[in-house]
Every structure is written in structure tokens, then in C-alpha cells.
C-alpha positions in Angstrom: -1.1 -63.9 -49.8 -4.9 -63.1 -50.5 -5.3 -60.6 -53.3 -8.7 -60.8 -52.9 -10.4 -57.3 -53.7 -12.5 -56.8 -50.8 -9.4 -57.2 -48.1 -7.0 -54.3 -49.1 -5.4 -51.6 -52.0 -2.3 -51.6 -53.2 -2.4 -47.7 -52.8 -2.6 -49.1 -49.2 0.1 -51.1 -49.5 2.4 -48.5 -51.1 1.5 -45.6 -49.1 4.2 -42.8 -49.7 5.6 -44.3 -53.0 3.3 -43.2 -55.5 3.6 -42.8 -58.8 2.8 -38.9 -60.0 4.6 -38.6 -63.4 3.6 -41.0 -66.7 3.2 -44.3 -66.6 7.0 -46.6 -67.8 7.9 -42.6 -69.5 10.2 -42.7 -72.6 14.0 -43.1 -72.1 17.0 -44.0 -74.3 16.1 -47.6 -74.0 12.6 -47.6 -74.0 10.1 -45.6 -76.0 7.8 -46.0 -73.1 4.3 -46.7 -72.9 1.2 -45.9 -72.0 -1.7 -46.9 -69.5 -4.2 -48.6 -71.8 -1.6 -50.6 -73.9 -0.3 -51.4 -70.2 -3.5 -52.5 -69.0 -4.1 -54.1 -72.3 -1.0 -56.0 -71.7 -2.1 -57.4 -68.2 -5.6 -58.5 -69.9 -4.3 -59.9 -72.3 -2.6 -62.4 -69.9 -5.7 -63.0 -67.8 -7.6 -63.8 -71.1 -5.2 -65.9 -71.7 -5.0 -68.3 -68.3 -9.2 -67.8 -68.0 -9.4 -69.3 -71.9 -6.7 -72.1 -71.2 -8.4 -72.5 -67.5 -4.9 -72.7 -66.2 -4.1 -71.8 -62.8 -6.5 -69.1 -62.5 -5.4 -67.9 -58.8 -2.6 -66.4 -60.6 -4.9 -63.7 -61.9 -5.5 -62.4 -58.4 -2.3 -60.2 -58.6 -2.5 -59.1 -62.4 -5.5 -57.6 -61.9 -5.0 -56.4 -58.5 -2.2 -54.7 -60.0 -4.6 -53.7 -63.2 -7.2 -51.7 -60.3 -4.5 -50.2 -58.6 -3.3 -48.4 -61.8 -6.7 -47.7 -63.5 -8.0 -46.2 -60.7 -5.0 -44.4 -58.9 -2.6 -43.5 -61.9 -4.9 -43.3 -64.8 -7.7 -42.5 -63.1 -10.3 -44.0 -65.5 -13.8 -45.5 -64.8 -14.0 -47.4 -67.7 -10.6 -49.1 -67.2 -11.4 -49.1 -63.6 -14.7 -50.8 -63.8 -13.4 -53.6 -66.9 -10.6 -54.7 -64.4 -12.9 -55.1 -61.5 -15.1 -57.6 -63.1 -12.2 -59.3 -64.6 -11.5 -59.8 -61.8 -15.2 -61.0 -60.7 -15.3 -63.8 -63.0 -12.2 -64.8 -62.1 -13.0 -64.9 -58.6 -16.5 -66.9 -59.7 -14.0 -69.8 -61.7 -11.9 -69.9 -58.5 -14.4 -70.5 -56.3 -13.7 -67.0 -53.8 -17.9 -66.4 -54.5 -18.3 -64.4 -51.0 -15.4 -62.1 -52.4 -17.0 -62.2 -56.1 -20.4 -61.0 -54.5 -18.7 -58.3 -52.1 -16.7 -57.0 -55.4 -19.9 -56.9 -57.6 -21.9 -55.0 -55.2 -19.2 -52.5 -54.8 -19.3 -51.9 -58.8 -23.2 -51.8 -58.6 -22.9 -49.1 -56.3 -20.2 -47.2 -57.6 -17.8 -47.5 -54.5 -14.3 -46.6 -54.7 -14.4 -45.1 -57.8 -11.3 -43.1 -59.5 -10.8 -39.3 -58.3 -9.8 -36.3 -60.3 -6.1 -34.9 -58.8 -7.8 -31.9 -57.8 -9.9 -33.9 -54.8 -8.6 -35.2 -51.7 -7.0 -38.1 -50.7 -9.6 -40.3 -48.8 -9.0 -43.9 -47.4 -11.2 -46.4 -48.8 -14.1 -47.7 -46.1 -14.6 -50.7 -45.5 -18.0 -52.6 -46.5 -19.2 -53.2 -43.0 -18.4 -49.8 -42.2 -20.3 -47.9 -45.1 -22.5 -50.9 -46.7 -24.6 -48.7 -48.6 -24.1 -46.2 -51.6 -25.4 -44.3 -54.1 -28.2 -45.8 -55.8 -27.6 -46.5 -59.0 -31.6 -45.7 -60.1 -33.8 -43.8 -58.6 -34.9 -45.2 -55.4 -33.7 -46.5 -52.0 -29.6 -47.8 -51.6 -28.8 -51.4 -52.0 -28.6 -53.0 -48.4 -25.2 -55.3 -47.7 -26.0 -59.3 -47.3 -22.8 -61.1 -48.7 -23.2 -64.6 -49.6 -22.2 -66.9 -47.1 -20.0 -69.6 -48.7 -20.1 -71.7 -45.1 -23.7 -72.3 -45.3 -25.5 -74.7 -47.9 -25.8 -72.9 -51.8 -29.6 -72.3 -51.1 -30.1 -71.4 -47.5 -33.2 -68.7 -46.5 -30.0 -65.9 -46.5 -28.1 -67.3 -49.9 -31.3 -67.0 -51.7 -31.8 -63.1 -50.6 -28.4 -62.5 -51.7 -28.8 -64.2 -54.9 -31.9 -62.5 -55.5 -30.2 -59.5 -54.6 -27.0 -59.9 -57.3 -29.6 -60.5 -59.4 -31.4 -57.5 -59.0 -28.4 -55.1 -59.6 -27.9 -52.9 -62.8 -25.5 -50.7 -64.4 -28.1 -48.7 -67.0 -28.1 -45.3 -65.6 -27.9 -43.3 -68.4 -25.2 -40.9 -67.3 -23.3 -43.5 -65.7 -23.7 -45.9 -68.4 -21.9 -43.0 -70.6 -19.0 -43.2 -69.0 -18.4 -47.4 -68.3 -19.2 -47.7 -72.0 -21.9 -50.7 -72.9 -19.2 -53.1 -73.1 -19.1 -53.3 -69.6 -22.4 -52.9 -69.0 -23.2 -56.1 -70.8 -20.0 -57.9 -68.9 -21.8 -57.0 -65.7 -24.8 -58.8 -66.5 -22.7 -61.7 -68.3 -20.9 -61.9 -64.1 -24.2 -62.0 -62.2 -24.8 -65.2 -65.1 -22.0 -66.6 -64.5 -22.2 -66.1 -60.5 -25.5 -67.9 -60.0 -24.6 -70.5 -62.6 -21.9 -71.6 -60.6 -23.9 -71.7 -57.3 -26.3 -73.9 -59.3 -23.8 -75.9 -60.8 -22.9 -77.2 -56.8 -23.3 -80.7 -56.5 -25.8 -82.5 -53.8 -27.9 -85.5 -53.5 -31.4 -84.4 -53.1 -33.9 -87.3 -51.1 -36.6 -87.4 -53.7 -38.0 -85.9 -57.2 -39.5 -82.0 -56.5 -37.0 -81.5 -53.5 -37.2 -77.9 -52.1 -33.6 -77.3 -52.4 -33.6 -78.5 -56.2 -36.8 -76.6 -57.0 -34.8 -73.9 -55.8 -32.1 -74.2 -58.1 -34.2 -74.5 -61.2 -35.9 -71.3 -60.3 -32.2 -69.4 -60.6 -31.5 -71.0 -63.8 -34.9 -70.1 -65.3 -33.9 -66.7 -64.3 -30.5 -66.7 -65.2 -31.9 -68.2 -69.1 -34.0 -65.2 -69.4 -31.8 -62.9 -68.5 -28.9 -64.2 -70.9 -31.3 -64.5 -73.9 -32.9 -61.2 -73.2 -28.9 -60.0 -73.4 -28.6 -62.1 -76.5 -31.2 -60.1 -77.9 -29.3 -56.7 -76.7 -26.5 -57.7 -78.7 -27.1 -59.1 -81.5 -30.8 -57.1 -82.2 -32.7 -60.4 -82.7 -34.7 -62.4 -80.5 -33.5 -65.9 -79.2 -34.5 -68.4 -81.8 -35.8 -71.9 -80.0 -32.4 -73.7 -81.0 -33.8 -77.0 -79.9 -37.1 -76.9 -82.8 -36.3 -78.2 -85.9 -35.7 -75.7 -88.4 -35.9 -72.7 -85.8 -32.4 -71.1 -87.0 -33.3 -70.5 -90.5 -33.0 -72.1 -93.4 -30.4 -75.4 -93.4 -30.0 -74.8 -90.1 -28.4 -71.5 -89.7 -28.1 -69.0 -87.2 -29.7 -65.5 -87.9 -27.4 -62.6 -89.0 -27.2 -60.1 -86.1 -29.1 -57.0 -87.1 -26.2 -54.9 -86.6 -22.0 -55.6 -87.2 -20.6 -56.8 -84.2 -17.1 -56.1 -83.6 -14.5 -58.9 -81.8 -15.5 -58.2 -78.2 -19.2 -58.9 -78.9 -18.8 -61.4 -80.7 -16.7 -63.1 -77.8 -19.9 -62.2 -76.0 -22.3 -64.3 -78.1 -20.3 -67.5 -77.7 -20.1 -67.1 -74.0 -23.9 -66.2 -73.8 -24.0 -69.9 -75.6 -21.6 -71.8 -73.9 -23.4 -70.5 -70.6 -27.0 -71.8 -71.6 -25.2 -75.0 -72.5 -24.0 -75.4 -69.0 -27.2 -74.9 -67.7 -29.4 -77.8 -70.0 -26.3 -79.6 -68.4 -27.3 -78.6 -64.8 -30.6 -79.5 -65.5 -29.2 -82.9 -66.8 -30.3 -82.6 -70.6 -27.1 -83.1 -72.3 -28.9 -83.7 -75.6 -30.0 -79.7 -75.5 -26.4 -78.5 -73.7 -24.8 -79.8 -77.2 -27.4 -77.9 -79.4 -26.7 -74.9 -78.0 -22.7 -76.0 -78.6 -23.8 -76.6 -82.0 -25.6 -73.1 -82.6 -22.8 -71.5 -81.0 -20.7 -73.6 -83.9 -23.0 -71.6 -86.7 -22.8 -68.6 -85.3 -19.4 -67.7 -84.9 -18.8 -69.3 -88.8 -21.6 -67.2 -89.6 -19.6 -64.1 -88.0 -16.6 -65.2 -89.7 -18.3 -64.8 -93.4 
């Protein structure tokens, strides 16, 4: 079965049986529980195959499940929102990229989005049937180009609509209120981690400054500015040049971030640097992939101090 997010609900799939009281409620067996330590629970397990990179398709019906209740029983944005691009990145690491581009330009323009129980019960619509919605800034609606995964990484088409990912936000202010910065900073963490992996594709290309590989190196020079430009966001201090001697402070060391960072942004910091690791790899400069390792390495003993 495909539990990919852009072919069906589960509200869809249990029409008529929905749930209208608490979530598990208390009984004489069970003190019951609620939605987030529920949802909690599910993440918990996807964190868990994602980190172990075991069997990852098996994600596809936790967090399925995980939408289903944030956005029709709890009724939550942020919750809503945090599983979807769970479920992005797990889509990205199983290699579903046209589904992982549909379900990010669904969250970047705020489709399907949880519903007080005072409005009334609308069918979803499908992409191709309402490609467009509300703008997220100011300015005209996004237009709908998936990626194509049956034509080559960096066609004329691919490149729009990795141009396009790229050009998403989540930072309007009274939006952003409600999805909390967390997942603001995941978001852009997913369009990374999308493009990396179209990048990371390999090919034989006939001769040095090929087209296609100029291409690619464009997208990972954007896809570096945009994670140290997030680095910055978090931790309040600009990306040192981890590949000059003596660049990260004195013996070595990584700067302390100019603000405490709690576990989930610290989690964030190490991805940022495993990520630019991956791409010194794509660009075939293992020496620099492991000094970003390494600098990861200082920074979360630095965090742990």
C-alpha cells in the first residue's frame, strides 16, 4: 500500500468512524493519554528508524497516522505542520522526491490545514484540481510544477522546480506564531536536505565544466548559503571558515552560540554540519567533508559543557 501523503487521508479512509470524544480516555486499566504524548510517542519511533537509517518505508504509516490525528482529532497546526515534514524528510531518504516536493508545497502554502469543530466538513482537493493557495507573503500564489522523478535530476523543468522549493518560506509573521520557529527552521532544513539529495544523484559527465555538473554545483552553492545563513539563525553567530587554520577559536574550538540552545536545536546544529559535509563530498573534497565532521565533533562537546 502507498501511504504516500499526496494520494489520500485517512479521514478518507475512515469516513463515518471518527473519533469525537478524547483521545485513548482514562479507564480502569488505563490512565489514558493524551494527544501530544501520543504523537510524541509516534516521533519518537520515526526518530528512531531515520537515526538507525533502518527500514525507513516503515515511517510512511506512523506518520500518516501522526497527520490524521493532529489535524482531525487534535486539531493543531503546530503538531499538524511537525508531522508533515517528518514525513518530508522521510520521503527525501526514501527516495519518493516527487511526493516530498508535492507535500512541501502543500505546507508552504498552507493547504489542508486543521479546522475548528465549529466549521464545516470539506473534502480535501486535489493538487491538480486547486494547485494554488494562499500566498504565504505578500504577492502572487505559488504556481504547481512537481518534480518529475522520470526525467534526468537537472532537466529545463527539474531546475524550475528546484528553484521553486527553493524559493518557499514559512516567515509570515502571524503564521510563523502559530507553527512555532522550530518548524520554521525544519522547513528550511527539508528544502536542504531535498536538493542535496538531487545533487547527490550519480552520473558520468563527458568532460570537466559539463552543463549538467555546472548545474549541480550552482544548487549546492545555494543550498551552503542557505544552511550557514540558518546556522547563523540559530546559534546567533556567523559561520566560521572551518577549513582556515585557527578560524574556530582558540585550540581549535567552536564558538559558544550567543544564546542557550535547548536539545532540539542543538540536534539542529549537527544536522546543519553533517549536511555541509555531504556536500564537500559531492563536490569530491573529502579532506573538507571530514572538517566539517570534526567541527561538528567540538561543537556538540562544546554544548555538552
Amino acid at each position: 500500500m502507498d501511504f504516500s501523503m499526496d494520494r489520500y487521508r485517512l479521514r478518507e479512509i475512515f469516513v463515518g468512524l471518527r473519533e469525537s470524544r478524547l483521545l485513548l480516555p482514562p479507564n480502569s486499566l488505563h490512565g489514558g493519554v493524551d494527544g501530544v504524548v501520543f504523537l510524541n510517542s509516534l516521533a519518537f519511533f520515526v526518530d528512531t528508524l531515520m537515526a538507525t537509517n533502518y527500514q525507513l518505508a516503515r515511517c510512511m504509516p506512523l506518520l500518516s497516522l501522526y497527520n490524521y490525528i493532529a489535524t482531525d482529532i487534535c486539531r493543531d497546526e503546530h503538531l499538524a505542520v511537525r508531522g508533515r515534514l517528518m514525513m518530508v524528510r522521510a520521503l527525501v531518504r526514501t527516495n519518493a522526491l516527487q511526493s516530498a516536493w508535492r507535500l512541501l508545497f502543500s505546507i508552504s502554502q498552507k493547504h489542508d490545514q486543521p479546522t475548528s469543530l465549529l466549521e464545516t466538513e470539506a473534502w480535501d482537493s486535489l493538487f491538480n484540481e486547486a494547485p494554488e493557495g494562499p500566498p504565504m507573503l505578500s504577492g502572487a500564489t505559488a504556481t504547481y510544477s512537481p518534480f518529475r522523478t522520470q526525467e534526468e535530476p537537472f532537466s529545463e523543468h527539474n531546475k524550475g522546480a528546484l528553484n521553486q522549493l527553493l524559493g518557499w518560506v514559512l516567515e509570515d509573521e502571524k503564521h510563523l506564531e502559530k507553527l512555532g520557529s522550530l518548524n520554521a527552521i525544519t522547513f528550511k532544513m527539508a528544502q536542504a536536505e531535498f536538493t542535496i539529495a538531487i545533487c547527490a544523484s550519480t552520473r558520468v559527465f563527458s568532460k570537466v565544466g559539463d552543463a549538467v555538473e555546472a548545474d549541480r554545483l550552482g544548487f549546492l552553492e545555494k543550498v551552503e548559503a542557505k544552511l550557514r545563513a540558518l546556522w547563523k539563525e540559530v546559534t546567533g553567530n556567523d559561520d566560521n571558515d572551518v577549513h582556515t587554520p585557527g578560524a574556530c577559536g582558540a585550540e581549535g574550538q567552536a564558538k559558544v552560540p550567543a544564546r542557550d540552545l535547548d536539545e532540539k536545536e542543538g540536534e539542529v546544529t549537527v544536522e546543519i554540519r553533517l549536511m555541509l559535509a555531504k556536500i564537500w563530498e559531492i563536490r569530491g573534497d573529502s579532506g573538507k567533508a571530514i572538517q566539517e565532521v570534526l567541527y561538528a565533533m567540538r561543537f556538540v562537546k562544546l554544548l555538552a559543557t
